[in-house]
C-alpha positions in Angstrom: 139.4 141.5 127.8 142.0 144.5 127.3 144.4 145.4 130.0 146.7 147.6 131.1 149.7 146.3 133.1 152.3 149.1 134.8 155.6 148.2 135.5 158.6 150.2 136.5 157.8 151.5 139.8 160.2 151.5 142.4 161.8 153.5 145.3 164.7 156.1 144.4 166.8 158.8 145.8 165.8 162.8 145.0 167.3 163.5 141.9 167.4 159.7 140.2 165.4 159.1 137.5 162.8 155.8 136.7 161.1 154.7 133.4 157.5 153.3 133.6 156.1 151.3 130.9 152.5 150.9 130.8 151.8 148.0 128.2 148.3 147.0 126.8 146.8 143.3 126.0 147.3 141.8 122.6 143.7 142.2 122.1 144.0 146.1 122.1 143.6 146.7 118.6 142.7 150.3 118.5 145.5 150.9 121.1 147.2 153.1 118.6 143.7 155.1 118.0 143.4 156.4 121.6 145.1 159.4 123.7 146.8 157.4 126.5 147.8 159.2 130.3 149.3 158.5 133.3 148.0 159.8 136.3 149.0 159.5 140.3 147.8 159.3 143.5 149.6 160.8 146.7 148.5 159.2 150.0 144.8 161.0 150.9 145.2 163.0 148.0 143.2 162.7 145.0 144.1 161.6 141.7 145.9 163.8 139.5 146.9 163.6 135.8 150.2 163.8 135.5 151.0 163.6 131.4 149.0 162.4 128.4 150.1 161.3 124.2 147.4 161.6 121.6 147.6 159.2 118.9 149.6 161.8 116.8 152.4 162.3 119.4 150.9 165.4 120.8 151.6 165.7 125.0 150.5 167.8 127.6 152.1 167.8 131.1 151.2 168.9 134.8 152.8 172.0 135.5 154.5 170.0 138.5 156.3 167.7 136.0 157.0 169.7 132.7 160.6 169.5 132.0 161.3 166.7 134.5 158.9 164.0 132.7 159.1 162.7 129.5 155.3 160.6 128.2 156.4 158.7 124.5 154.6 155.9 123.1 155.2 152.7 120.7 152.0 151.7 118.9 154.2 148.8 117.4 154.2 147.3 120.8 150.9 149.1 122.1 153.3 150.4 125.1 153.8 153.8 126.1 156.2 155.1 128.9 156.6 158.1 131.3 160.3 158.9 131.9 161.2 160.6 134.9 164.1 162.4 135.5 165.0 164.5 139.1 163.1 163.0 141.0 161.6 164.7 143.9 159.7 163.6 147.3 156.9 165.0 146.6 156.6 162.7 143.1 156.1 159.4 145.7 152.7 158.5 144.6 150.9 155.3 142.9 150.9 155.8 139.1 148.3 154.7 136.9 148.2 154.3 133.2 145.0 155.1 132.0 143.2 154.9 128.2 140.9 152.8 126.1 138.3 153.9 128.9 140.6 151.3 131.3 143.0 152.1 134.4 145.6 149.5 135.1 146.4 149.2 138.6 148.8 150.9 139.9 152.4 150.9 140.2 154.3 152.9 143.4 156.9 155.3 142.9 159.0 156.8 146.1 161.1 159.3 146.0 163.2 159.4 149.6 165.3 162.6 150.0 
C-alpha cells in the first residue's frame, strides 16, 4: 500500500524558516509520473493548496506564499519538499502532502510572533 509520510513540522519564530519533506513508500513506483502538492489547514478554515511540482519541475504557488516558499522534488528518493523561508503567523496550519490520489497525514507548522 503506498504512503505518504510528512516530516519537518515544528513551531518557529516569525521570520525563521523550516523544510518539510514529504516522502513516499518504496512501493511508489510511478511516484516520479505524478504532480505532487502540499496543502494546509488553519484551525476552522478549510483546506488550501499551498504549492504544487509536476513531474517536469513545473510549480505553481498560492499567492500567500510566492516568493517565501520553495516546492522541489527528488524522484531518486520519491521525496519532495516545501521550503519555507519568513515565516509568518498566519502560516501556523497542518500541512499535508498530497499525490498519487493519497494525503499523508499531516504535519503542524506554528509560526509564533
Amino acid at each position: 500500500q503506498v504512503q505518504l509520510v510528512e516530516s519537518g513540522g515544528g513551531t518557529v519564530q516569525a521570520g525563521e524558516s523550516l523544510r518539510l519533506s514529504c516522502a513516499a513508500s518504496e512501493s511508489a513506483w510511478n511516484f516520479r509520473l505524478n504532480t505532487m502538492g502540499w496543502y494546509r489547514q488553519a484551525p476552522g478554515k478549510q483546506r488550501d493548496m499551498v504549492a504544487t511540482i509536476t513531474n517536469s519541475g513545473g510549480t505553481t504557488y498560492a499567492a500567500s506564499v510566492k516568493g517565501r516558499f520553495t516546492i522541489s522534488r527528488d524522484n531518486a528518493k520519491k521525496t519532495f519538499y516545501l521550503q519555507m523561508n519568513d515565516l509568518k503567523p498566519e502560516d501556523t496550519a497542518v500541512y499535508y502532502c498530497t499525490g498519487m490520489n493519497i494525503w499523508g497525514k499531516g504535519t503542524l507548522v506554528t509560526v509564533s510572533s
